[in-house]
N, C-alpha and C positions, 0 to 999 in steps of 0.2 A: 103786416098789413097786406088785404088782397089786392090783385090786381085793379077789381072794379073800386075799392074803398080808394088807390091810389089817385086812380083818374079824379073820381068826385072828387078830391081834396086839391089837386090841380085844376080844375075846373074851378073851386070857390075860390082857389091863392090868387088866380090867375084874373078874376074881377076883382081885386082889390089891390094889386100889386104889380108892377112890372119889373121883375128881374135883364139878364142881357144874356145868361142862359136858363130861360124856362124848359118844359118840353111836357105838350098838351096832348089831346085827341086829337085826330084828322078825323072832321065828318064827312067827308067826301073824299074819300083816297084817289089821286091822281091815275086815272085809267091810262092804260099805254102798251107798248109792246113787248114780249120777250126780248125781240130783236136791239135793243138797249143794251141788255148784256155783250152781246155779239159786237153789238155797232161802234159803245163805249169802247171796250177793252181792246179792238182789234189792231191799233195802229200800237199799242203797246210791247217794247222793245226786250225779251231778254236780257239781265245782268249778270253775264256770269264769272263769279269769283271763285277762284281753285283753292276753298279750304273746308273747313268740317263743317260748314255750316249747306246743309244739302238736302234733296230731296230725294227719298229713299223709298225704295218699290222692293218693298219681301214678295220675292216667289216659291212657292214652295212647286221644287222643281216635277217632281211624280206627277203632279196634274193640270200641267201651266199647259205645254202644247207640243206633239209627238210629230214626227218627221216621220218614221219608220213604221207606224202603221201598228204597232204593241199595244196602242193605246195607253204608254205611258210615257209621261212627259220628258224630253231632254234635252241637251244642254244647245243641240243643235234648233232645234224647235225656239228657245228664247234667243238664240242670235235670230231668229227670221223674227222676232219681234222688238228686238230696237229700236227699229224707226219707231214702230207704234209706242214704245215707253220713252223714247225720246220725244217724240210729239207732243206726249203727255203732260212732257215737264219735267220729269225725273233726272235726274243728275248722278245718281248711286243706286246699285241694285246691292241687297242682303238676299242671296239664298242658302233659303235653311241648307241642313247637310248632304254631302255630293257626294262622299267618301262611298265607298263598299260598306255595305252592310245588311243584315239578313232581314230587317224590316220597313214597310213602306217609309218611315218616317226616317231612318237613318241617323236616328240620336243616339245609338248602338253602334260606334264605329267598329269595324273589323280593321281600317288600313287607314292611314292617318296620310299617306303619299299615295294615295291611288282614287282616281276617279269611279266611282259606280259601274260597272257596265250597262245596267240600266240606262243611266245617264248618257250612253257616250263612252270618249277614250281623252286622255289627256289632251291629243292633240285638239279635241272640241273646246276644252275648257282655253287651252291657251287662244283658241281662236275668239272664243267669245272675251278675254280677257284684249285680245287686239282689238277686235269690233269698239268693247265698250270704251275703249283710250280714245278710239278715232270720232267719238261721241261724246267726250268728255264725260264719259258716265264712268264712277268708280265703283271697283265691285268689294265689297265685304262678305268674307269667307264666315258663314260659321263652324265655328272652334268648341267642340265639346271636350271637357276639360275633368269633367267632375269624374266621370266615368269610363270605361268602355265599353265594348261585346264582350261575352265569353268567347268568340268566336275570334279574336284577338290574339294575333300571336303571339304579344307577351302575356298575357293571358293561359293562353295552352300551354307555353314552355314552364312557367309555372306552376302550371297545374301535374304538369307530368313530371317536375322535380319531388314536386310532394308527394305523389304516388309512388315514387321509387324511393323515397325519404325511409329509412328504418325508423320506427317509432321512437325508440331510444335516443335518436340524431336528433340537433339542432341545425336546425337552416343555416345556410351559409352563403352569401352573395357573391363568395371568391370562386361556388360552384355552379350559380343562379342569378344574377343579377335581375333577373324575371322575378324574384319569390321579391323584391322590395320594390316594384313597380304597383303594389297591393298591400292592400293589407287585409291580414291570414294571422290570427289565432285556435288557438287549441279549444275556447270555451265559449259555448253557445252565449250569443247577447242577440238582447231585439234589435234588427235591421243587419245582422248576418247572416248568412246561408251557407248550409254547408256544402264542404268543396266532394263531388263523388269522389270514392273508391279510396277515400282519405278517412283522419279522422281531426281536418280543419274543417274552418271557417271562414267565409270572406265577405267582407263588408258590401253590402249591395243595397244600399237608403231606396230607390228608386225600383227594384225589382230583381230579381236573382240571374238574370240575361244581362245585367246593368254593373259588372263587380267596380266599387270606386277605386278610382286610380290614388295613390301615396302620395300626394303632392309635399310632401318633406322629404320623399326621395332625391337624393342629387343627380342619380340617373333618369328619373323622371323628368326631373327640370332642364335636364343638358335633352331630353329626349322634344321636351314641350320646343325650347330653342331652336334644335335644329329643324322641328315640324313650322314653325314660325318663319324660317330664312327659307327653307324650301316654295314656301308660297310668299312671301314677300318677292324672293327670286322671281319669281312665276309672273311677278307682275300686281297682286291684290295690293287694296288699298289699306287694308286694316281688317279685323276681327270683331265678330259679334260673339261675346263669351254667355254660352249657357247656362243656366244656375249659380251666378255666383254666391248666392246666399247656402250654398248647399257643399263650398268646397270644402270645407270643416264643419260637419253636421252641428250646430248648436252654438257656434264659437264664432259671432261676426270679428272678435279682433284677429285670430287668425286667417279666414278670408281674406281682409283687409288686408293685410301682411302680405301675400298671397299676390293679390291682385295688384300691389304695391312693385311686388317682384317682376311679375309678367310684364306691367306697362313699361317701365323701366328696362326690361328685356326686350322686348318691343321697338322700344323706340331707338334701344341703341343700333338696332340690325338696321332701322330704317326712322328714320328720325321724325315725318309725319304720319306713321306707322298708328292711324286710328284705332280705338278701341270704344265699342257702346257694350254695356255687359245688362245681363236680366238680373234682378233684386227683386223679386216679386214684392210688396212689401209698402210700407207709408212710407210718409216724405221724410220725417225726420231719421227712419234707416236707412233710406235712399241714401240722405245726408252725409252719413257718416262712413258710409263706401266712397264716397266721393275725395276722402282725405286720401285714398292711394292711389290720386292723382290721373286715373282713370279720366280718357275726354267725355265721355257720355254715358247716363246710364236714362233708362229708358222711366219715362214718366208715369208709371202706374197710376198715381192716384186720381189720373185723366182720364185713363180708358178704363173698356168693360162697362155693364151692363149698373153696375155699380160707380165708379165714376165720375168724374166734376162734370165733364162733357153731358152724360144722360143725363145728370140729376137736372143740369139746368134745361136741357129740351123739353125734359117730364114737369119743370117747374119747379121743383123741390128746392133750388138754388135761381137767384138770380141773375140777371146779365153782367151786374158789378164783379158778384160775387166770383165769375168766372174771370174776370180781370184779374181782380184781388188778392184770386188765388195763385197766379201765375206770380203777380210781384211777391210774395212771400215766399214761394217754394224758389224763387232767382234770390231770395234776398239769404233764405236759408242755406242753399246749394254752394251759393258764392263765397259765403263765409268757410266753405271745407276746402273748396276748389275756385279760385280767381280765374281760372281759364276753362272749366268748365261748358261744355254746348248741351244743352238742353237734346233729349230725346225725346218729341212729344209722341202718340200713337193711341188712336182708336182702338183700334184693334188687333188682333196676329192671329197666328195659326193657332193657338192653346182657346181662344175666346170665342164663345158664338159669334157671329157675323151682326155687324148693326143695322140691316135692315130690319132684322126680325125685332129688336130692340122698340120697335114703335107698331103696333100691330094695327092702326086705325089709319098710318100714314100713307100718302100715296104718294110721298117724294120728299115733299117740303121740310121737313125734320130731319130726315134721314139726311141731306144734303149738305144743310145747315150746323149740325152734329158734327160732320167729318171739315167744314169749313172753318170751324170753332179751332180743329184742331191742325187743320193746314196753314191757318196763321199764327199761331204759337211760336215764340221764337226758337232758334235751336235747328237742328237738325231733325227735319220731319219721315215719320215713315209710314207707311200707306202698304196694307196688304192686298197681294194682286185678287181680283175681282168687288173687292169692294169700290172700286169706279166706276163698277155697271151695278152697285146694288144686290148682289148675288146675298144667298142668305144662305144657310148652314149653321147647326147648334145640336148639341146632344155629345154624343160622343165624338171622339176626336178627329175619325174620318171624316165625319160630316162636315167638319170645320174647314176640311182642306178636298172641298168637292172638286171638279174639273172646273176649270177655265169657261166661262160661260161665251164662248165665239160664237156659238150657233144653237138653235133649237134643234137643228138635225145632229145626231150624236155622231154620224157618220161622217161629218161634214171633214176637211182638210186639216187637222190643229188640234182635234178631241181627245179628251184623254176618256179613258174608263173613271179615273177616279179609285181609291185604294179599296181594298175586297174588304166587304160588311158596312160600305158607304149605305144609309138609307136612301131611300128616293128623294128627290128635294126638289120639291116645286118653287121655281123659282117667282119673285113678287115681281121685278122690272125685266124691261124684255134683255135680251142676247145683244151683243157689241154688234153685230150686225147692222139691224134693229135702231139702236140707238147710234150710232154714228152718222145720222141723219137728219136729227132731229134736236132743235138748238135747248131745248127744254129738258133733253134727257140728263139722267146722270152721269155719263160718261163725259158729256160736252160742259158742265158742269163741271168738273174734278177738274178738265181741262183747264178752266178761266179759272180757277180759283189757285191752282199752279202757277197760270200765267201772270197772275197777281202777284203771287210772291216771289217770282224771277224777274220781276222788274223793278220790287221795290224792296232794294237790300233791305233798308232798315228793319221789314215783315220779320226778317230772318234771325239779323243781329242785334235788335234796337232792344234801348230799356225803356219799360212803360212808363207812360204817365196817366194816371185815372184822372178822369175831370167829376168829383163826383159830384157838382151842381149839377150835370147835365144825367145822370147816370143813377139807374137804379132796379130794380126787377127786372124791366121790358127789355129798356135802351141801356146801352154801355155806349160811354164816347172816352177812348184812352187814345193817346201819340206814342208813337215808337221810333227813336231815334237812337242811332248807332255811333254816331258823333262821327262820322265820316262821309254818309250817302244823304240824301234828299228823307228828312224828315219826315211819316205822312201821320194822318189822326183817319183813324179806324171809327166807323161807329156801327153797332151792330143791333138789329132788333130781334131778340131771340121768342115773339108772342105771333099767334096767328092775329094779329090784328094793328093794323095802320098805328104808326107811331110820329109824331110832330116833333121838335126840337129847335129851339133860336140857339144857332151855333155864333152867332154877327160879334161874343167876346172873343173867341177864338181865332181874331185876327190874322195869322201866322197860314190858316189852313183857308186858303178861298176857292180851288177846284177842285170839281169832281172828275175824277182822274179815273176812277174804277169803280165797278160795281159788281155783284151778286145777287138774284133776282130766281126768284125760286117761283115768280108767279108771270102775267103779262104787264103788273101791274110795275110805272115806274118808279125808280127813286128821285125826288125832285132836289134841288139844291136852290134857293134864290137867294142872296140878298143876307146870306147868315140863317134863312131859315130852310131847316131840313124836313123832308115828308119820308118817313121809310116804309114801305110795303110789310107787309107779313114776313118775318124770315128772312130779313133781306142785310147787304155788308155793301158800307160805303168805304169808298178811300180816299180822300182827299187830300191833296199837296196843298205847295204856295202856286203863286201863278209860274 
């Protein structure tokens, strides 16, 4: 049924019948202030609890913000912005890879113990690693697993046993323990490449600069170990694993196996020794990674352009349906993994950006979209510049442009951004710009964090749909964790004014918090709700 057919059929139920949760047309939408938002939420208190349930800020370090004037991003550059990702809300930083390595993006490790120079020197990382303790912000390293550089010492030392190897010789690890850090046959197969001046082979799924590392090697795995204690030593909080669906090309039970090994390796060095891995993939394989006990794996079938999140902004799905979806993929996840924390996520550095996802928007969607998924339970993560709206799409550069601080490129903090970036005209203005103005998206992201640092339940609760009240427009579900202060969420995801008699819902009588994407307000009276366009209520008990 359409949205218009809905209305008329609430419209004729609703002279003939009174329910105690209806939810009508508002003909006259309550006119009011932005300043609501602001006003509401301002005395609202941080809760903060030291476990995996967090908010998490991926930066992709090359183009976040430079100290030294390279015009490329480092590690010093994001300690001078903590306060501002602490202000934000965030509780945990993921940035992508820091290690040495010969390309912008550094999925290519060359040194698995060493800081970039790009980046900095060890001693930055340890300081930003003190900064972020003294901020209660934890950092997650990512951990490339699947592969390395050719540029890789075990790697080279490999390479140049084979080259000295007589043809007639069989390898031997009692002379190389390098040649079983890979894996190298003698016969051409698709996603090998051959090794120069030889006449092997070595497995490279992802590119021929990419050779995959043996994860059945015992040296690998005392190798992966000791790279795991050396930065747990250091201070991280846990590890974001790369590709996991890729560490056994074809073969999720080996993965699994795999993944099974590492956490359990993990957590014996450091006992809440975090791990969120990538599955590119649906829920039900999601799923079934989840049995090697892994705490997070990152919620695909929410983000990207494709998505639970888009479909319902574009309409394709409804407000329920975005509930809906959440308690099945908790109801499926839970059954592989009972201690499981959700990874929800718009977007990352592999996905166009989501402003660009709504080409006719001029805020209100785009807000709303990343709101969808800043209250999702689990551990949230948020890619840096998508708080001010920044767009990039196409090729991979363009997805990880510079840090949008200023319209002057010059400006203190700028990066270049990685060479064969396109131009990218940006849709909302620069952090500058928007740090002033209570309607922007940056101040936005802000409240919408502050939301969920004050009410555990956002984070840890299990849903409740109420679906008398709930359907296309409006969602109204409660989320309670069975520990913190219960609230009932209700969200309207249509441009246009939505009604609701909440007065059954006894349990929930203030309006505690808001989201407000227009000047128009959220009204609450009496059990009856008015919600603007686009707009998130929260409601407690008194």
């Amino acid at each position: 049924m359409t949205s218009r057919s809905k209305k008329l059929v609430y419209a004729l139920l609703s002279s003939l019948v009174f329910t105690a949760c209806t939810k009508t047309p508002a003909d006259n939408p309550s006119a009011g202030s932005s300043v609501q938002m602001m006003e509401l939420n301002k005395d609202l208190k941080s809760v903060y609890i030291d476990d995996a349930y967090r908010n998490t800020y991926e930066i992709f370090p090359y183009s976040y913000c430079d100290t030294n004037g390279d015009g490329i991003g480092d590690l010093k550059g994001i300690i001078s912005k903590l306060d501002y990702i602490q202000d934000m809300g965030f509780t945990a930083l993921w940035l992508t890879p820091v290690h040495p390595s010969g390309t912008y993006h550094k999925y290519d490790v060359d040194d698995y113990y060493a800081i970039d120079p790009q980046f900095g020197t060890m001693e930055d990382y340890e300081t930003l690693i003190e900064e972020c303790g003294k901020r209660n912000i934890r950092v997650i390293m990512d951990l490339v697993l699947n592969h390395t550089s050719t540029d890789n010492e075990w790697f080279q030392k490999a390479h140049e046993y084979l080259k000295e190897l007589p043809p007639d010789w069989g390898p031997s690890v009692d002379y190389c323990k390098y040649f079983d850090y890979y894996n190298f046959t003698r016969e051409a197969k698709e996603g090998w490449a051959p090794l120069s001046d030889t006449n092997w082979y070595y497995e490279a799924r992802f590119w021929d600069g990419m050779p995959d590392l043996n994860l059945d090697s015992s040296f690998v795995r005392q190798e992966i170990t000791d790279i795991m204690k050396f930065w747990l030593d250091k201070g991280v909080s846990g590890f974001r694993l790369d590709a996991v669906t890729s560490f056994y090309t074809g073969n999720p039970d080996q993965n699994t196996e795999f993944l099974r090994w590492l956490v359990s390796t993990g957590k014996s060095l450091k006992k809440d020794c975090y791990f969120v891995g990538e599955a590119w993939t649906g829920r039900d394989e999601i799923a079934k990674y989840y049995e090697s006990g892994i705490d997070s794996l990152f919620n695909f079938p929410f983000a990207d352009q494709s998505g639970i999140l888009c479909n319902v902004m574009r309409g394709s799905f409804g407000a329920e349906d975005y509930v809906n979806a959440q308690i099945k993929a908790d109801q499926v996840y839970r059954e592989r993994n009972s201690s499981y924390v959700d990874a929800p996520f718009y977007t990352n550095h592999d996905m166009g950006r989501s402003a660009g996802y709504y080409a006719l928007d001029e805020g209100p969607v785009t807000k709303m979209a990343y709101a969808l998924s800043i209250l999702m339970s689990g551990n949230t993560y948020v890619y840096y510049g998508e708080e001010l709206g920044m767009k990039g799409s196409g090729r991979d550069e363009n997805k990880r442009a510079p840090m949008y601080w200023s319209t002057d490129a010059s400006s203190e903090g700028m990066c270049r951004g990685p060479e064969g970036m396109d131009e990218i005209k940006m849709k909302f203005p620069s952090f500058e710009e928007q740090k002033t103005d209570d309607l922007s998206m940056w101040n936005y992201f802000r409240q919408a964090l502050k939301i969920r640092n004050a009410f555990p339940s956002i984070a840890r609760g299990e849903i409740t749909l109420y679906d008398e009240c709930s359907d296309e427009e409006l969602a109204v579900f409660a989320k309670d964790d069975g520990v913190h202060e219960p609230v009932l969420l209700v969200i309207n995801v249509t441009d246009q004014t939505e009604t609701a008699d909440l007065s059954s819902l006894g349990e929930f009588t203030k309006l505690s918090a808001v989201l407000n994407t227009s000047e128009e307000k959220i009204v609450y009276d009496h059990g009856n709700m008015t919600m603007p366009p686009f707009s998130i209520a929260v409601l407690t008990g008194e």
